[in-house]
C-alpha positions in Angstrom: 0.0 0.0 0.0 1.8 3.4 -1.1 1.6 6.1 1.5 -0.9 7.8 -0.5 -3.4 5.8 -0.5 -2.2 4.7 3.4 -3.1 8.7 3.6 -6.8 8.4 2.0 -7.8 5.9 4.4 -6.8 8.2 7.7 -8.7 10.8 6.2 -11.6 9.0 5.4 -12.1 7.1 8.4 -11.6 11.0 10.3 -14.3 12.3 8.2 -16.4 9.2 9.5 -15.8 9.8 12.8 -17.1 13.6 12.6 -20.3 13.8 14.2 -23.2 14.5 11.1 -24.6 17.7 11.6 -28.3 18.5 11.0 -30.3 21.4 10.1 -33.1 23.1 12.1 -35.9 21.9 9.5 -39.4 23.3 10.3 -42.6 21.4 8.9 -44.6 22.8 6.0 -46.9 24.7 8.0 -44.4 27.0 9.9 -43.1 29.4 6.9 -43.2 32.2 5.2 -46.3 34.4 4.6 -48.2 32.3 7.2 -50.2 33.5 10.1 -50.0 32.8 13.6 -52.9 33.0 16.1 -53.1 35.8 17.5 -54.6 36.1 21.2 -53.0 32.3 21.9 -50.1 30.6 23.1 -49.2 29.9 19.2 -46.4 27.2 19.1 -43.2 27.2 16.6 -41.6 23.7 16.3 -39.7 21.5 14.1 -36.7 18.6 14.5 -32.9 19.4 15.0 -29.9 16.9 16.0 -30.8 15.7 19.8 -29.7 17.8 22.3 -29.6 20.9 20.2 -30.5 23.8 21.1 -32.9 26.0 18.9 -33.9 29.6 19.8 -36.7 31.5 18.1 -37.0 34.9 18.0 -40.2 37.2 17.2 -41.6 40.4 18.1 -39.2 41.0 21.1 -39.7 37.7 21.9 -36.8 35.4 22.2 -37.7 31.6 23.3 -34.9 28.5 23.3 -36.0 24.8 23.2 -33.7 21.5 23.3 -34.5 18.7 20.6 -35.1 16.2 22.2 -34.1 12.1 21.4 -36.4 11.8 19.2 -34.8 15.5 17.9 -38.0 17.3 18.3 -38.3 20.7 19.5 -41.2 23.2 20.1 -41.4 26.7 21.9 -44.8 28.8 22.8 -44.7 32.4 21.7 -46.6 34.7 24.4 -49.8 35.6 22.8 -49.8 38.0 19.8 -51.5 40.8 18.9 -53.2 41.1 15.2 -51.2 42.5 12.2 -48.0 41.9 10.8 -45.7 41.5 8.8 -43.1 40.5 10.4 -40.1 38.0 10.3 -39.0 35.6 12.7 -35.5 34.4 13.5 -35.0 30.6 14.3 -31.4 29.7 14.9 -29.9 26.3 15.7 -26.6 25.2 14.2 -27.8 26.7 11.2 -30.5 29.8 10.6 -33.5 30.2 9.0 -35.7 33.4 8.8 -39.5 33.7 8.0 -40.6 36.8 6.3 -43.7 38.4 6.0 -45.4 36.8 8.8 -48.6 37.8 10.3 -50.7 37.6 13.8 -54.6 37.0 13.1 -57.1 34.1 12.9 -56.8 30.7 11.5 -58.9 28.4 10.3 -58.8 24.7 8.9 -61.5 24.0 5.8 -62.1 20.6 5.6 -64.3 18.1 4.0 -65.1 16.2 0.8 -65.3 17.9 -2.7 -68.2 20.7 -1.8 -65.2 22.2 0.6 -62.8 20.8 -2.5 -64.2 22.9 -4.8 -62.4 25.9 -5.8 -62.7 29.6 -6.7 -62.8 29.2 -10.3 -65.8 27.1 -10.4 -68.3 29.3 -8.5 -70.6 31.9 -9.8 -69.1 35.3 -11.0 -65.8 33.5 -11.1 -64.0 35.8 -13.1 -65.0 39.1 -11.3 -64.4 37.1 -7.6 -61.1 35.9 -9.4 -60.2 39.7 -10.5 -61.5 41.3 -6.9 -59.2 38.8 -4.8 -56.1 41.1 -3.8 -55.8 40.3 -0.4 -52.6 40.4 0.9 -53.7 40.0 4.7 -55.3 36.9 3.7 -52.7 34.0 3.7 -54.0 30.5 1.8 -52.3 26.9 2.7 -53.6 24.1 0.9 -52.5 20.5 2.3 -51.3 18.3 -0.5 -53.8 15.2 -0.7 -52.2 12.2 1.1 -53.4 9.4 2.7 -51.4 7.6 5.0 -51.6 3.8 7.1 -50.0 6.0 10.1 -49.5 9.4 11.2 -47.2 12.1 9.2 -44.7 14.5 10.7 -45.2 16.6 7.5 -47.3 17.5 4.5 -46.0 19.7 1.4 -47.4 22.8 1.1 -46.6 26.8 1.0 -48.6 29.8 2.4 -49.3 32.1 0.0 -51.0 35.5 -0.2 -54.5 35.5 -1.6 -54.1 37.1 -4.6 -56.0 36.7 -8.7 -53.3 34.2 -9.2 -53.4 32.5 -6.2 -57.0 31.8 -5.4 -58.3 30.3 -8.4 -57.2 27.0 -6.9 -58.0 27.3 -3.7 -61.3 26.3 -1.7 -64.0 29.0 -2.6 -66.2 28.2 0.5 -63.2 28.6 2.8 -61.8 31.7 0.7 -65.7 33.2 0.9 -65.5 32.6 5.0 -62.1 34.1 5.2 -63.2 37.0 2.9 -66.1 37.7 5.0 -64.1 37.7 8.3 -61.5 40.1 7.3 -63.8 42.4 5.8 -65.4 42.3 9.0 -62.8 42.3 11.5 -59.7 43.7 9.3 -57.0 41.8 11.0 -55.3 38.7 9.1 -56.7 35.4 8.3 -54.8 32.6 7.3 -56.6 29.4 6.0 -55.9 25.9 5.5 -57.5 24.0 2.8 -57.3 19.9 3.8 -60.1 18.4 1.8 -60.2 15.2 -0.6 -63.6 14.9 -2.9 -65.7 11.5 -2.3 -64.3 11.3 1.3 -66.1 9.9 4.1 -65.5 11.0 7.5 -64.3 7.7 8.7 -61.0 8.9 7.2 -60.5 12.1 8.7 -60.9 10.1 12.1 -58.2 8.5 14.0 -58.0 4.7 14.3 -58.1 4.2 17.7 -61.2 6.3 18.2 -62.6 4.2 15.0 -61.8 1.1 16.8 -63.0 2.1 20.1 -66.6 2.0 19.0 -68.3 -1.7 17.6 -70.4 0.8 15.2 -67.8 1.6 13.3 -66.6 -2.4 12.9 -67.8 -2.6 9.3 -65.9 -0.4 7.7 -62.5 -1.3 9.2 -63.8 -4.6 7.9 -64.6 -3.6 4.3 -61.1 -1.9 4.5 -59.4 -5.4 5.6 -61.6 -7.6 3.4 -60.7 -5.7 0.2 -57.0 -5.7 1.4 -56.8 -9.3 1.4 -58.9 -9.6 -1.2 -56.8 -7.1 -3.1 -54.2 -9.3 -5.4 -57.1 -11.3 -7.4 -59.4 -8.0 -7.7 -56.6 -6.5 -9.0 -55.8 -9.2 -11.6 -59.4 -9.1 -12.3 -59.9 -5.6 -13.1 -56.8 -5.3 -14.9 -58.5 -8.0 -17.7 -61.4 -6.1 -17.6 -59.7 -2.6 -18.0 -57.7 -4.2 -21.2 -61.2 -5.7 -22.3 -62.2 -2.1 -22.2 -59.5 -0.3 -23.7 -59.7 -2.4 -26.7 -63.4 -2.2 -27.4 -62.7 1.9 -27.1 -59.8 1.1 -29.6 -61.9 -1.0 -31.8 -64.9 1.3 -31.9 -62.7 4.5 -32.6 -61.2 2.5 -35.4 -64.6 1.5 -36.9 -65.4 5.8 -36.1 -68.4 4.4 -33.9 -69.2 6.4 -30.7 -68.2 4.5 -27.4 -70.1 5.9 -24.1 -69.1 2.8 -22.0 -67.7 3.9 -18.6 -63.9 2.3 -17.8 -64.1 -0.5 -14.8 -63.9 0.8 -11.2 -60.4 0.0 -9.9 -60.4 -2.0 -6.7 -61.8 -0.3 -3.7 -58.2 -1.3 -1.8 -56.6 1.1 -4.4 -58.7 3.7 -4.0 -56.7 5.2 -0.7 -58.6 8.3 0.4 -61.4 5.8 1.6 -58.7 4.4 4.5 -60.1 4.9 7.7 -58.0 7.1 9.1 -55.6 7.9 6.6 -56.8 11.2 5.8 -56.5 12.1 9.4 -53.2 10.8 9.4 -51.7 12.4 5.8 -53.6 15.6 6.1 -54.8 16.8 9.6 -51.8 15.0 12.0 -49.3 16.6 10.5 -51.2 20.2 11.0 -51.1 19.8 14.4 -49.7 21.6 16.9 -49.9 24.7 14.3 -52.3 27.2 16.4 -56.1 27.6 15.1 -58.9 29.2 15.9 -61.3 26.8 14.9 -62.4 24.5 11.4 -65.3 24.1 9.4 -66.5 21.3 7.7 -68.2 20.3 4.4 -69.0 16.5 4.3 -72.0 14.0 4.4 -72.5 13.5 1.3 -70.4 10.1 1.1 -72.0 9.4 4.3 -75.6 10.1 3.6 -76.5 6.4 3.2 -74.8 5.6 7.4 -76.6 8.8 8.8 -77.3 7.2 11.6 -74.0 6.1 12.3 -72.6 9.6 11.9 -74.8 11.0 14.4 -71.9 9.6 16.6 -69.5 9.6 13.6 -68.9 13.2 13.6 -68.9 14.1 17.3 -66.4 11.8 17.4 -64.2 12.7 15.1 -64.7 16.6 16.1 -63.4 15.2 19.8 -60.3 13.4 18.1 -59.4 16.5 16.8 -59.9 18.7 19.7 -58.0 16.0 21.8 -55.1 16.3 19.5 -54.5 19.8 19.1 -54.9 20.2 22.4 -56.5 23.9 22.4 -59.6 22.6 24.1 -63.0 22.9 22.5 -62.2 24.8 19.6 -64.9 26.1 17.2 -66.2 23.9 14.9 -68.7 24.6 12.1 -70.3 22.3 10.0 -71.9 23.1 6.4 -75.3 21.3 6.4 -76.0 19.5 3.1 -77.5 21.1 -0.2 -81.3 20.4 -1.4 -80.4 18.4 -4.2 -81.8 15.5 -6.8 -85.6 15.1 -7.8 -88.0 17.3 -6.1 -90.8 14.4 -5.1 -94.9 15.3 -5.5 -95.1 13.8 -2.2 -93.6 13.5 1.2 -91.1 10.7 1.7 -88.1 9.2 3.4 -84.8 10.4 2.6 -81.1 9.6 3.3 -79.8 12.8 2.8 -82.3 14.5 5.6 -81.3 12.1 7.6 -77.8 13.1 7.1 -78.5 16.6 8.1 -80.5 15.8 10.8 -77.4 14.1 12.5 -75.2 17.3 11.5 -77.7 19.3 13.0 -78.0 17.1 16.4 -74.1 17.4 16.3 -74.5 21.0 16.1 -76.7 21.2 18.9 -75.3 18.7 21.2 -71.5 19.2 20.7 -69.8 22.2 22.8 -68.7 24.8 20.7 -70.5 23.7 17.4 -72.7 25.0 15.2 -74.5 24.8 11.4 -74.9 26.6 8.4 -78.2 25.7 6.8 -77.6 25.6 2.9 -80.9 23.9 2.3 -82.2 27.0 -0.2 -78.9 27.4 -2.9 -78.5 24.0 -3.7 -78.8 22.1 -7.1 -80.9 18.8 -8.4 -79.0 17.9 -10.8 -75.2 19.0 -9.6 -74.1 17.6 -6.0 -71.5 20.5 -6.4 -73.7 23.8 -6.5 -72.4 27.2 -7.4 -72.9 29.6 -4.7 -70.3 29.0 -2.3 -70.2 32.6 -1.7 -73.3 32.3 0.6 -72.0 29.4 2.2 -68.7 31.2 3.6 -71.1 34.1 4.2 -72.7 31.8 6.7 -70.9 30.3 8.6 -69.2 33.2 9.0 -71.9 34.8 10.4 -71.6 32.3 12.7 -68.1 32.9 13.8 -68.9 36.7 14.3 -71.2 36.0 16.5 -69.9 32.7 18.5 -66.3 34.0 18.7 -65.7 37.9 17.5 -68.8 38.8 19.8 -70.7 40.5 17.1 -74.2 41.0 17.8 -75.7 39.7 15.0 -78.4 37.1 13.8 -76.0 33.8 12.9 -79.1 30.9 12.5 -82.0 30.4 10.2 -85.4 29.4 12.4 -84.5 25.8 14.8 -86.7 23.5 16.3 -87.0 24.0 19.3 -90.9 21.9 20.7 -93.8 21.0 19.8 -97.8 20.8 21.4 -100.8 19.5 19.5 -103.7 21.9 19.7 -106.6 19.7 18.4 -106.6 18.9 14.6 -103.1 21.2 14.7 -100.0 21.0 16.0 -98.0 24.7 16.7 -94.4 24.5 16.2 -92.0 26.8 18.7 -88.6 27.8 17.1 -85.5 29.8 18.3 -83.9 32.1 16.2 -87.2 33.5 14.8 -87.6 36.8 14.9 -89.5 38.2 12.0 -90.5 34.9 10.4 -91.8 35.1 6.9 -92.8 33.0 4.0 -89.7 34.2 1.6 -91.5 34.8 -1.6 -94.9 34.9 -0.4 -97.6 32.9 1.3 -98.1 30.2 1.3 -95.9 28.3 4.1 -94.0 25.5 2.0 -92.3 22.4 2.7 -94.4 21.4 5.8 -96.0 17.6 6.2 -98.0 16.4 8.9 -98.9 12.7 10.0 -100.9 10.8 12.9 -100.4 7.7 14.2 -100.6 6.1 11.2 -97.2 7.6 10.2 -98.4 8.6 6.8 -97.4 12.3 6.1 -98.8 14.5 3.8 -98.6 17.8 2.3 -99.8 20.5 5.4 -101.1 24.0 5.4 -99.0 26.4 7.4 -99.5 29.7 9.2 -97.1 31.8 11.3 -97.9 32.7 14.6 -95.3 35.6 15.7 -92.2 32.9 16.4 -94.4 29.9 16.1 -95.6 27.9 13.4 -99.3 26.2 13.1 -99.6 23.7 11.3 -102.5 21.1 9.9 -104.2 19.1 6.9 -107.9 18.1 7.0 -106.7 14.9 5.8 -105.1 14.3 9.1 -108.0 14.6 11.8 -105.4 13.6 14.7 -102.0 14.6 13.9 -98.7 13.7 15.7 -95.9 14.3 13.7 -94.8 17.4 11.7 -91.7 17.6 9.4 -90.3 20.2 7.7 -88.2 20.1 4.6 -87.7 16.9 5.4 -86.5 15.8 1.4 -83.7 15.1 -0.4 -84.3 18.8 -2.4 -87.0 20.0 -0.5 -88.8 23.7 -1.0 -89.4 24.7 1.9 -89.6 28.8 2.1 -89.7 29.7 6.0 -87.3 32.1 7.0 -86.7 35.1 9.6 -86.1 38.4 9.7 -82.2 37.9 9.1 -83.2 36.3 5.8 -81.6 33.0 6.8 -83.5 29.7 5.8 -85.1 27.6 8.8 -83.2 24.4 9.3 -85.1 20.9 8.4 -86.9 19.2 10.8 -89.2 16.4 12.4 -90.8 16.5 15.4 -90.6 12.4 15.8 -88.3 10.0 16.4 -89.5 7.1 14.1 -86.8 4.6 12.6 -85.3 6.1 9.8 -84.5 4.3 6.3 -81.3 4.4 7.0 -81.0 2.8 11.2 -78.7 0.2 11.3 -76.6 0.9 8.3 -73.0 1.1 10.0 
């Protein structure tokens, strides 16, 4: 061996012996242009080599942490005031600085493809497109990733809401975060972490799914098409050839070809893991501070409503439990009218659906609803106007947590008493109730023991309701907009639609269904 290469060998195995140093790395979330809640303990964290020490620095403030073994760290700025920008320091054995940060109020907008849907396919897109300069406003959209376990991380940048920026981004979370600033003029930063077709199984964790027997079935369907997966596979990749050549063939022969391509397997389809859009897309948001969420989902959970009468309380609770804030807000978009209007009354699905978002609503601290059940569409499940659907629930915001004093519901339930051949009908939230459009009342069924609704008469009564059908000499039962796209026209003096309603408690078509 020559005593250069003798040489290369010491020097190699010093270099090897020199301890690998790390960078300070911070998750997505923690960057530029993004806002931190103001008013709150809001924490900065991120990973370093164990041991390290990592010192952020912020307003005046200057905080040091130690990474831990795991090489964690994590520091609690005192709370901030609105406004901004500013940048932040955050040193380790390397620096970083974040520039033109801001203090004000965050929110997460989550859901399936109603919160999915974006800017540039609502009405007046163009002019909301063109009127979108908003540099106070900050937008994060999470990148769409399902996951068997819980992520660190997700890929992502804020940005500020601009005409090139917001195009993309979730038009009934941009119309809530429009409405708030306009309202309260300090910063809002929002986070978009919605997948289209999701059920909420998969923004829930999988303890809290395994915890309760209801949910069984569906970890089941999700183990059953796992095993199941290699000769489902191999089966619908014949069929998806068989189809691609009959495409081919009838192209070839200039003969039109409508026939839809094979579903894959269900196994491959991963946004339908339970769980593992909790894991990939809300985990690895958390600690990052918030002020609250709302929510637009149900639709892929209409046929289990039911089930998600404890479906979505409990997930609400898993989040709350993991961010740790406590009970923060959380506000829920009540399904759309939508489908066939029916001639008479009936059973359906989706009111059941709403009926459990609005017993969450009611029953869960710190919740509430924004009824949606007059801009919807039969014949799109994705309807236009999400600019009164941010208006909403921000109403409801203003009022819950900015201490406006404003009207924030549409007319509620709230009893019932059977007068005779009538039954009157109490609400809250009804000041000024009207018949939008005109008398008369619509939307309104009444039934007796027989359980056989039918179409009722309806007259207001200052916050009351009266209602009654000569067909029904005995009534028991009244429901309101109780229909998949109901028309119901009972509002208040706020011009807010009264939420849909039943007054019983009979088994529902879709009880049992888990």
């Amino acid at each position: 061996m020559t005593r250069r290469v003798t040489w290369l060998f010491v020097l190699m195995a010093f270099v090897l012996a020199l301890p690998v140093v790390a960078d300070v790395k911070l998750p997505a979330i923690v960057g530029d242009n993004m806002v931190l809640q103001a008013g709150m303990q809001a924490p900065i964290y991120g990973w370093a080599d164990p041991g390290e020490d990592v010192t952020v620095t912020f307003r005046g403030q200057t905080l040091t942490a130690t990474a831990g073994d795991d090489g964690k760290w994590s520091v609690k700025l005192a709370p901030l005031t609105a406004g901004g920008p500013d940048e932040m320091g955050i040193a380790g054995k390397n620096a970083i600085t974040l520039r033109n940060v801001l203090a004000g109020e965050v929110w997460v907008c989550s859901g399936q493809s109603n919160m999915g849907m974006t800017v540039q396919g609502v009405n007046n897109a163009p002019e909301e497109t063109a009127a979108a300069t908003y540099p106070q406003i900050r937008l994060f959209t999470v990148a769409r990733r399902p996951s068997p376990t819980p992520e660190a991380d997700t890929q992502g940048s804020w940005v500020e809401c601009s005409p090139q920026s917001v195009p993309g981004f979730t038009a009934a979370g941009y119309f809530f975060g429009r409405t708030l600033y306009q309202d309260l003029n300090v910063p809002v930063g929002l986070i978009n972490s919605s997948w289209g077709g999701t059920m909420a199984e998969a923004w829930t964790t999988h303890g809290s799914l395994e915890a309760n027997e209801m949910f069984a079935p569906v970890l089941q369907r999700w183990a059953d098409g796992e095993r199941n997966y290699p000769q489902q596979k191999a089966d619908y990749d014949t069929k998806l050839a068989d189809w691609k050549k009959r495409q081919e063939d009838a192209k070839a022969a200039n003969q039109p070809f409508t026939e839809r391509a094979p579903n894959p397997p269900f196994f491959d389809q991963k946004q339908h893991m339970p769980a593992g859009l909790y894991n990939g897309m809300i985990e690895p948001l958390i600690p990052f501070g918030i002020r609250g969420a709302i929510w637009y989902q149900g639709e892929s959970n209409a046929g289990r409503a039911y089930a998600y009468r404890t479906l979505l309380p409990t997930m609400i609770q898993d989040w709350r439990t993991k961010w740790g804030e406590g009970p923060f807000p959380f506000y829920i978009v009540q399904l759309a009218n939508y489908m066939a209007r029916k001639d008479v009354p009936a059973e359906s699905a989706w009111a059941e659906l709403r009926e459990a978002q609005t017993m969450t609503a009611a029953n869960v601290e710190h919740s509430g609803q924004a009824v949606i059940i007059d801009i919807g569409d039969a014949t799109n499940i994705h309807p236009t106007n999400k600019q009164d659907v941010g208006k909403r629930l921000a109403l409801i915001a203003l009022a819950k947590d900015y201490g406006k004093a404003i009207e924030y519901s549409g007319p509620l339930y709230d009893s019932m008493a059977v007068e005779g051949n009538t039954i009157r009908v109490r609400l809250t939230h009804a000041e000024g109730l009207v018949a939008k459009g005109g008398e008369p009342l619509k939307g309104f069924a009444i039934a007796g023991e027989d359980r056989k609704f039918v179409w009722a008469g309806a007259k207001i009564d200052g916050s009351m309701v009266v209602v009654s059908s000569a067909q029904v000499a005995a009534p028991v039962a009244v429901r309101y907009d109780w229909a998949d796209n109901p028309d119901g026209n009972l509002y208040n003096g706020a011009d807010l639609p009264a939420g849909p309603f039943r007054t019983d408690e009979w088994q529902g078509i879709t009880f049992g269904k888990y």
